[in-house]
Backbone as CSV, one residue per row, in Angstrom:
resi,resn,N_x,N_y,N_z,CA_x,CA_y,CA_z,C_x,C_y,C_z
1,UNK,141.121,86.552,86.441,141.641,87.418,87.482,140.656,87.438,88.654
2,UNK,140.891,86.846,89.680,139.855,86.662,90.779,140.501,87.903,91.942
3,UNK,141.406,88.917,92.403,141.372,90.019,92.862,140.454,90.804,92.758
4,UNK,139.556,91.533,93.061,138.842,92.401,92.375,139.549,94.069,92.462
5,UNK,140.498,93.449,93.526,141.184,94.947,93.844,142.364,94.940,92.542
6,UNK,142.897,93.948,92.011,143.919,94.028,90.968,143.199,94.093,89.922
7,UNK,142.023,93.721,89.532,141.241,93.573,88.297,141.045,95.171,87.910
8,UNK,140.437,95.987,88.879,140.108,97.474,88.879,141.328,97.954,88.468
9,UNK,142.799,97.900,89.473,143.858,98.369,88.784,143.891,98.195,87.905
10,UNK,144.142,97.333,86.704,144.446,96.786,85.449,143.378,97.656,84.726
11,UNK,142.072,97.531,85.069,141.386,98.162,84.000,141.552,99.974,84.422
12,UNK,142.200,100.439,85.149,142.766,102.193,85.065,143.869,102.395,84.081
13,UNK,144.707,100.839,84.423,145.892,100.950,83.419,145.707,100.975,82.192
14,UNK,144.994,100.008,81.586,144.308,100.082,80.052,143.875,101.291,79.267
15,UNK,142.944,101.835,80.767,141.997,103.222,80.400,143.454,104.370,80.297
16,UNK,144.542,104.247,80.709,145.848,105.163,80.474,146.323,104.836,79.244
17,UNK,146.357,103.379,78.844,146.905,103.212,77.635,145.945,103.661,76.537
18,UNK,144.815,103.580,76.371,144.071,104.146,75.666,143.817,104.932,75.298
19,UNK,143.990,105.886,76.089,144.397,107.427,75.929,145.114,107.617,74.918
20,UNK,146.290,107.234,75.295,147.260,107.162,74.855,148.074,106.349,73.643
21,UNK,146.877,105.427,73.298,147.095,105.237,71.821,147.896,103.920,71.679
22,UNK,147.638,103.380,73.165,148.324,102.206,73.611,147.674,101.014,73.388
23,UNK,147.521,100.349,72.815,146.560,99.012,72.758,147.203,97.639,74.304
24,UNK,146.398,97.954,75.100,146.530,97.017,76.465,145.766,95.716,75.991
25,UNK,146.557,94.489,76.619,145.710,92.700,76.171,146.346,92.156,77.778
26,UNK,145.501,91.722,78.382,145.913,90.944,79.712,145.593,89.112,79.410
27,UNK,147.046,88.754,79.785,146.921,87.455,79.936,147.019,86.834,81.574
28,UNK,146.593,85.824,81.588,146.775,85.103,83.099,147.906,83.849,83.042
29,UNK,148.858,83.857,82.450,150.162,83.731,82.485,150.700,82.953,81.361
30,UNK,152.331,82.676,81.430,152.953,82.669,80.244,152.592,81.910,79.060
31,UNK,152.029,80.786,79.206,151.391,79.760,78.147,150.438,80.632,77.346
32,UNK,149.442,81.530,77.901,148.350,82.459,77.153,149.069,84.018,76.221
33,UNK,149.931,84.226,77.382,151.079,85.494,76.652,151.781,84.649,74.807
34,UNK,152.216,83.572,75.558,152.799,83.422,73.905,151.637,82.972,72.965
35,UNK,150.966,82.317,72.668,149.749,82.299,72.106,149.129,83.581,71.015
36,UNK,149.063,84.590,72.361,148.530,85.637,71.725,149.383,86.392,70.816
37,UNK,151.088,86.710,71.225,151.996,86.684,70.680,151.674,85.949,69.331
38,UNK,152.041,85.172,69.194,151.651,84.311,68.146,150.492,84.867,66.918
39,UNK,149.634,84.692,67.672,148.295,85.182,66.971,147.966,86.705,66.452
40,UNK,149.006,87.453,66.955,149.223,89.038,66.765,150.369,89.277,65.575
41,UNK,151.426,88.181,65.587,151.903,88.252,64.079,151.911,87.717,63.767
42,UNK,151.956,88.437,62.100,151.376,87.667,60.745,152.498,86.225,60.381
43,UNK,152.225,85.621,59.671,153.370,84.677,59.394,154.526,85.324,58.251
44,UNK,153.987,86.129,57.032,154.947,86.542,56.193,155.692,88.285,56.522
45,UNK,156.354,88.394,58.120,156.491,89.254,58.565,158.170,89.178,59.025
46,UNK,159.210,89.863,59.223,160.409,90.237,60.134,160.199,90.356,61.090
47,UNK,161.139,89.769,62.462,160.521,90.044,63.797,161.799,90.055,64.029
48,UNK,162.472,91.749,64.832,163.268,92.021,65.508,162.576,91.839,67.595
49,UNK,163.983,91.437,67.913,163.604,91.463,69.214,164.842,92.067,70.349
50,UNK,164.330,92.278,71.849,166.022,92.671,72.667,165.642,91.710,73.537
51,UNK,167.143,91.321,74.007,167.622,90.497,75.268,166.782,90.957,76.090
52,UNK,165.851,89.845,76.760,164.626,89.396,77.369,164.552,88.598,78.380
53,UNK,164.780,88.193,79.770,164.441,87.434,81.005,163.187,87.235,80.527
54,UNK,162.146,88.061,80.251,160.686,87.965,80.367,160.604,86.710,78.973
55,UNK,161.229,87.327,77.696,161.242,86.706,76.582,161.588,85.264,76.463
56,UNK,162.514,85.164,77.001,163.124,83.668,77.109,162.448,82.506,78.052
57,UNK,161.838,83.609,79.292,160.817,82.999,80.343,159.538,82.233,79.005
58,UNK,159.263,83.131,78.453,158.317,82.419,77.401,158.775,81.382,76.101
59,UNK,160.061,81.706,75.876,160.115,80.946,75.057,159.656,81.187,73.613
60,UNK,159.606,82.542,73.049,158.723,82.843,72.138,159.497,82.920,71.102
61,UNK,160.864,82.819,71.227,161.919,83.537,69.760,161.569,81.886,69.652
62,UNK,162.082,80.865,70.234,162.121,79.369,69.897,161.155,78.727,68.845
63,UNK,159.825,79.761,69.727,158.716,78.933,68.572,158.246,80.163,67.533
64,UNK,158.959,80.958,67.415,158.751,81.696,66.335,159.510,80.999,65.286
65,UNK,160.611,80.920,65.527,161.687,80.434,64.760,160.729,79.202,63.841
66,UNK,160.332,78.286,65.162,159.771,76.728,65.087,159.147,76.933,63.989
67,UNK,157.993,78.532,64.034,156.422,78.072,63.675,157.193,79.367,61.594
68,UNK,158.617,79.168,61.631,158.862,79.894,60.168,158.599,81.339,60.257
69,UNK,158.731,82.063,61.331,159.100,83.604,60.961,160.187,83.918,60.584
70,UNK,160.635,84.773,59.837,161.821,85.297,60.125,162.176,86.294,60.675
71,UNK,163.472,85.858,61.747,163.637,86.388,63.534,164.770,86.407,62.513
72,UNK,165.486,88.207,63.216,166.749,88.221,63.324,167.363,88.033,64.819
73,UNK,167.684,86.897,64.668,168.228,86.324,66.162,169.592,86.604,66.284
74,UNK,169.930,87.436,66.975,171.057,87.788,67.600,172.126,86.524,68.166
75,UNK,171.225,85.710,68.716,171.499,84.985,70.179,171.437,83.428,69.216
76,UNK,171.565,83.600,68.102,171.651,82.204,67.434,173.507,81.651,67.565
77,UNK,173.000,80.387,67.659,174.411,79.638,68.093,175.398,79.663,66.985
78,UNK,176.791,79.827,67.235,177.786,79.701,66.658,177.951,80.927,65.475
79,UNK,177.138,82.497,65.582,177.644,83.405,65.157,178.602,84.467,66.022
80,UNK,179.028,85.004,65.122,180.220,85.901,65.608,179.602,86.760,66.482
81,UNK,180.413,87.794,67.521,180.303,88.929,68.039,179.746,89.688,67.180
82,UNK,180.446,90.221,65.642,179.957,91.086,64.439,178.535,90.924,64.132
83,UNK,177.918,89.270,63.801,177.144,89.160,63.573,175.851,89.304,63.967
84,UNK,176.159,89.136,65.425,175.329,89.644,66.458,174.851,90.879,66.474
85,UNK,175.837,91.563,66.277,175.627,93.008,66.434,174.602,93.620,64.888
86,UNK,175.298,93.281,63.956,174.527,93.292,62.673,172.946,92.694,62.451
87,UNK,172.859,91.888,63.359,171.733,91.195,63.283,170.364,92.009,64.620
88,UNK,170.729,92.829,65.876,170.025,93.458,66.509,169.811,94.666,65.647
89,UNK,171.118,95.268,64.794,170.431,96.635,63.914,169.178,95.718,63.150
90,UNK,169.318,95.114,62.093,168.372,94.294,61.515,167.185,94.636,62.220
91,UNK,167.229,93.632,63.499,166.030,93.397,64.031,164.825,94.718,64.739
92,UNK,166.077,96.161,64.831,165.484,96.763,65.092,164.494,97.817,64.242
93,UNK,164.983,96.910,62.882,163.713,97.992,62.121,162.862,96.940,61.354
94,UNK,163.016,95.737,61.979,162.054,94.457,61.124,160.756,94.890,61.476
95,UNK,159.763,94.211,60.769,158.216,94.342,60.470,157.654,94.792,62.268
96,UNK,158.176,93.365,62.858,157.689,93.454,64.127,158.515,93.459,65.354
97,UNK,158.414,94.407,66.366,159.900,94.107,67.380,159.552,94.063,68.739
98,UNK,159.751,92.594,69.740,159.399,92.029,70.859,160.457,92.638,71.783
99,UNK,160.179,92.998,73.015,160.504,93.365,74.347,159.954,93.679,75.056
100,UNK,160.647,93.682,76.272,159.811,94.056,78.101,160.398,94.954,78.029
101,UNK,158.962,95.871,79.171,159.760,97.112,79.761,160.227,96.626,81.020
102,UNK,161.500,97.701,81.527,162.229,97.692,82.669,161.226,98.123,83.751
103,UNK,159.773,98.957,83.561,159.131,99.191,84.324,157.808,99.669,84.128
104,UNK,157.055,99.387,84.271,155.573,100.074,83.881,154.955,100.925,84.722
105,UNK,155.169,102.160,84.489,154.236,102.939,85.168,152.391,103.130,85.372
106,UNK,151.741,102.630,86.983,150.344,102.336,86.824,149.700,103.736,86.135
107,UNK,150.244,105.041,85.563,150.009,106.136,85.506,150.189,106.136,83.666
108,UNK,150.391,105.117,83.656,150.483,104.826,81.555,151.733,104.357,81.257
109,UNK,152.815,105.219,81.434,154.165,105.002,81.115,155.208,103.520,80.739
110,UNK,155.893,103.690,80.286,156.997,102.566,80.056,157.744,102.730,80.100
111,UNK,159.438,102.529,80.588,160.402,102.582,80.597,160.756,101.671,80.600
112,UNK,162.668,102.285,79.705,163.687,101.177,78.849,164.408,101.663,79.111
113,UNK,165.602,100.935,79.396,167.116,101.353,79.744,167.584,100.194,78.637
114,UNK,168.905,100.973,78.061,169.740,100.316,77.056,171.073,100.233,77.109
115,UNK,171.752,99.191,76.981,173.441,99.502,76.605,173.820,100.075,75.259
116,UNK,172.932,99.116,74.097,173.853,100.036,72.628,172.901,100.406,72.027
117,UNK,171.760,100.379,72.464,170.709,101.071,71.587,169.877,100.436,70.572
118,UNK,170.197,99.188,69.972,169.000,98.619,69.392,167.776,98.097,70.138
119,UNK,167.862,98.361,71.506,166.436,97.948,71.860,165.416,99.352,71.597
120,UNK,166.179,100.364,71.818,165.760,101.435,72.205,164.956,102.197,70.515
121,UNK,166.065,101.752,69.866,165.713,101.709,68.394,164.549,101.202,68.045
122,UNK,164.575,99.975,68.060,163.134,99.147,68.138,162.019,99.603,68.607
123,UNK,161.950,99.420,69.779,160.844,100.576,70.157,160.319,101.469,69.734
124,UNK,160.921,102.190,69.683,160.518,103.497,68.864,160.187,103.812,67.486
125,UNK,160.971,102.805,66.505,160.717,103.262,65.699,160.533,101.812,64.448
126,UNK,160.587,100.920,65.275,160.037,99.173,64.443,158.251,100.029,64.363
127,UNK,158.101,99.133,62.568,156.407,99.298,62.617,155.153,98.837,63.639
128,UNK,155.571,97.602,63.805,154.792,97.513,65.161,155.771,96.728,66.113
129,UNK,155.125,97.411,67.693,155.726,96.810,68.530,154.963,95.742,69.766
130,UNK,155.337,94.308,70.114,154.764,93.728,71.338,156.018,93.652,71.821
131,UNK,155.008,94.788,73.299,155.874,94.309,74.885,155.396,93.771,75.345
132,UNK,155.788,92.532,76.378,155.454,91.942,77.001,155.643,91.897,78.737
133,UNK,155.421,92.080,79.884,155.455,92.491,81.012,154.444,91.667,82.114
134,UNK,155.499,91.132,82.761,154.749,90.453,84.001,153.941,91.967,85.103
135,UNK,153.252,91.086,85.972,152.479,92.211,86.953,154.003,92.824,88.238
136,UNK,155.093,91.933,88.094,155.806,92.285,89.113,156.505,93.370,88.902
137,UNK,156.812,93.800,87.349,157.346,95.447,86.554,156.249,96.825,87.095
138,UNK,154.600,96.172,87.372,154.321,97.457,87.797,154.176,98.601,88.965
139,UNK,154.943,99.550,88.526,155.145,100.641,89.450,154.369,101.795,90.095
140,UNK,154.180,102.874,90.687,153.057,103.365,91.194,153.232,104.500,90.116
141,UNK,153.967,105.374,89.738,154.344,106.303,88.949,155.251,106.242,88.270
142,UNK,155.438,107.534,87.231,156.705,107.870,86.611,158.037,107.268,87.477
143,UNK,158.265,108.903,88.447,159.296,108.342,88.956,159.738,107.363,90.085
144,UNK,158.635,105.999,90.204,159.194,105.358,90.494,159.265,104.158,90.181
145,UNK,158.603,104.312,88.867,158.920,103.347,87.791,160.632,103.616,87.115
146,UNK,160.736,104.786,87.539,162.305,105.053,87.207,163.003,104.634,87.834
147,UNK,163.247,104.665,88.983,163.734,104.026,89.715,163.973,102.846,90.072
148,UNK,162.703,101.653,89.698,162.762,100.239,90.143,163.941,100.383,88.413
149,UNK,163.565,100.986,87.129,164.773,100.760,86.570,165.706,100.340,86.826
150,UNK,166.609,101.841,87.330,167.850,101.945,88.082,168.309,101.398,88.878
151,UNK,167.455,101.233,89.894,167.679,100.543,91.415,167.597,99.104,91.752
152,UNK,166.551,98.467,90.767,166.205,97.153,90.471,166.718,96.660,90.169
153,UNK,165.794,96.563,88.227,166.590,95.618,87.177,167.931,96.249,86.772
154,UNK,168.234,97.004,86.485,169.431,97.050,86.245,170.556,96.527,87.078
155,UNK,170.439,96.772,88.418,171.856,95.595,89.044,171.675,94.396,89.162
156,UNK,170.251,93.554,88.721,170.254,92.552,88.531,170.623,91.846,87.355
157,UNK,170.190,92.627,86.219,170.582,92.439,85.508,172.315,92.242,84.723
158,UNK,173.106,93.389,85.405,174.358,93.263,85.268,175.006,92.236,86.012
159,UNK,174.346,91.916,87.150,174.767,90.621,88.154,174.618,88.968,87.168
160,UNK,173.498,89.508,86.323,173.286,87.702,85.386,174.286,88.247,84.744
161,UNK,174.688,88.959,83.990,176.165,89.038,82.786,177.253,89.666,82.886
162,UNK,177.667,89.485,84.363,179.187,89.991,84.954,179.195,91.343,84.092
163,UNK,178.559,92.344,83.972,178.699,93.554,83.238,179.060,94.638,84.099
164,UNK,180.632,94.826,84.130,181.128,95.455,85.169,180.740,97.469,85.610
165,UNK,178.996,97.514,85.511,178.919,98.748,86.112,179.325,99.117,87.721
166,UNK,179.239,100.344,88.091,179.339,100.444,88.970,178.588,100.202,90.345
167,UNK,177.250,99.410,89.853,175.960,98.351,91.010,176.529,97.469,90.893
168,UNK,177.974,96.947,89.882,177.821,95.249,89.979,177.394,94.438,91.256
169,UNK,178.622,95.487,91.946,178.982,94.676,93.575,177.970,94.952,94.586
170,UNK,177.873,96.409,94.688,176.999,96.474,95.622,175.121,96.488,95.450
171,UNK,174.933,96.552,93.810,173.652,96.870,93.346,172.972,97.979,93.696
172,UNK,173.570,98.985,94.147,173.209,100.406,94.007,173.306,101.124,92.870
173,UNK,173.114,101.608,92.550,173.124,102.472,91.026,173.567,103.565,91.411
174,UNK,175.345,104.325,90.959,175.749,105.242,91.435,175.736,105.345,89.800
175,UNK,174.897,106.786,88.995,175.020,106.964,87.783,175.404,107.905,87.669
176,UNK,176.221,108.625,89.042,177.115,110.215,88.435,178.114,109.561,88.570
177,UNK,178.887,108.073,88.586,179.942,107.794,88.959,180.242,107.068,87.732
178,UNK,179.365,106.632,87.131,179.340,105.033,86.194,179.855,105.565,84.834
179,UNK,180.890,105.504,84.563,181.450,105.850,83.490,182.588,105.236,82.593
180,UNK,183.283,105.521,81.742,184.657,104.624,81.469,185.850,105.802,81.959
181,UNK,186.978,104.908,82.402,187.405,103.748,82.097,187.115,103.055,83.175
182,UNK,186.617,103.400,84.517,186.238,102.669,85.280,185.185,101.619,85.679
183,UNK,184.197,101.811,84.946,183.078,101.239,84.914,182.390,101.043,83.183
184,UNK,182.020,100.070,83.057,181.569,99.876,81.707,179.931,100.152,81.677
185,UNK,179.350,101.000,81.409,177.740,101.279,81.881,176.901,100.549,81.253
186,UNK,175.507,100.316,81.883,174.902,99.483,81.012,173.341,100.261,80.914
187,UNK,172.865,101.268,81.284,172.063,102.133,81.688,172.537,103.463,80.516
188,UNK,172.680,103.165,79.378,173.565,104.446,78.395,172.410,104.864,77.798
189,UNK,170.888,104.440,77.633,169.975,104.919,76.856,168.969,104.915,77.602
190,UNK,168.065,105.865,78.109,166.645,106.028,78.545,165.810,106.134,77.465
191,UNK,164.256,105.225,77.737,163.516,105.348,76.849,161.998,105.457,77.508
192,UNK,161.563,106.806,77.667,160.415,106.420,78.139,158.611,106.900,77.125
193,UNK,158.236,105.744,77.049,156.991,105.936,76.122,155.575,106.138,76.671
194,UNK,155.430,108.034,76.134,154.556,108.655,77.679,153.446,108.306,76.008
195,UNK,153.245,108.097,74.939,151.811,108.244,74.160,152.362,107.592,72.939
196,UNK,151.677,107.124,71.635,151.594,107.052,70.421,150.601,107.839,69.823
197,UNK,151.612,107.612,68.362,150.887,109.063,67.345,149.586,107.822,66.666
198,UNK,150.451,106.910,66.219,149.506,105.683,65.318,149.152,104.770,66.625
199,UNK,147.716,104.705,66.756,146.865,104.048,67.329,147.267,102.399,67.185
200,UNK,147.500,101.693,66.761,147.972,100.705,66.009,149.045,99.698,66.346
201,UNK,150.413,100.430,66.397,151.799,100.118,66.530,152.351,99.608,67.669
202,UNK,152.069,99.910,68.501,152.225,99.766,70.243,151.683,98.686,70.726
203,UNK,151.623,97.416,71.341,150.536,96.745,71.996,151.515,96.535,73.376
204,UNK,151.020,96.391,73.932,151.391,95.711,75.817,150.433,94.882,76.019
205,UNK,151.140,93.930,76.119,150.614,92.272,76.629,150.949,92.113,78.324
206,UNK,150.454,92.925,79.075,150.152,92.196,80.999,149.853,91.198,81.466
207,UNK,150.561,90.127,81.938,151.006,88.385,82.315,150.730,88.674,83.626
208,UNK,149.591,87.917,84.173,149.789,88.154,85.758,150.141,87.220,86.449
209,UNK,151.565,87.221,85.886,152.625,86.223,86.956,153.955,87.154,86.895
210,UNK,154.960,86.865,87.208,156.227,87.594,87.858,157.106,86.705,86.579
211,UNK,157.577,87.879,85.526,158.560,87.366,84.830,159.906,88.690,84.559
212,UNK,160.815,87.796,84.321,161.909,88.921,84.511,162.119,89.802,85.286
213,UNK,162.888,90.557,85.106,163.580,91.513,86.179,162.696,92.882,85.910
């Protein structure tokens, strides 16, 4: 990290996660993120994960798969809708469970927005968890780490999978409006992780390159 002005940030952010029971690891971009990934779980372990820009940017379910974990992969070819669905509950209480936050607050925080709730599941309550997060997720605070949520990734996100909320079109986030039958929401679960109880469980992996939304 040759900034010295981003280097200082990063190490306030750590000193928040620490507090907080957060275990912080900074990589200098995606080739070093999966690696460590790697090297953080065990081989005779379950690894649940959620639909990931950041995840797929790395490539990490591929070589998990490669390197003999067992991934409940949702997103494996030629299963059903059912199976899919059966297979994110799975994943959300396996040994280990991979995702990005929608936003990192420089003030400690994390936030998750969900459609059905196994990411949100995961999180919270998989034995251990790696998130993974480029430098372009971090936000100045709470609420406006809430916001790049809402305002951000989320209409971008519904824009990659025709997911007809009410930002599709315009990418505003009208969420007193977004409802059925008019709108199919994709913003149905907030998750925000202000501390941990077990020192342990939590890790955040910081990529200082721009991945995902």
């Amino acid at each position: 990290m040759k900034d010295p002005g981003i280097k200082k940030e990063i190490e306030k952010i750590f000193s928040q996660w620490q507090q907080r029971n957060i275990a912080g690891f900074f990589c200098e971009n995606k080739r070093e993120a999966l690696e460590m990934i790697k090297a953080l779980i065990p081989e005779a372990v379950s690894v649940g994960f959620s639909g990931s820009q950041t995840l797929e940017q790395l490539g990490v379910i591929h070589e998990l798969v490669s390197c003999g974990r067992k991934v409940f992969n949702q997103n494996k070819p030629g299963i059903s809708r059912q199976e899919s669905l059966e297979l994110r509950r799975l994943g959300s209480g396996a040994d280990y469970y991979l995702a990005s936050a929608n936003a990192v607050a420089k003030t400690g925080e994390l936030v998750f927005l969900s459609a059905y709730g196994n990411r949100t599941a995961g999180i919270a309550n998989a034995k251990n968890v790696i998130i993974v997060c480029g430098v372009n997720k971090l936000s100045d605070d709470l609420p406006a780490a809430l916001a790049r949520a809402r305002e951000y990734a989320t209409p971008l996100n519904c824009k990659r999978l025709n997911w007809k909320s009410s930002c599709l079109e315009s990418g505003n986030c009208r969420k007193e409006r977004c409802f059925a039958p008019e709108y199919r929401r994709m913003c149905c679960q907030l998750l925000i992780i202000e501390a941990e109880v077990a020192a342990d469980r939590m890790k955040v992996i910081l990529v200082n390159e721009s991945l995902g939304f």
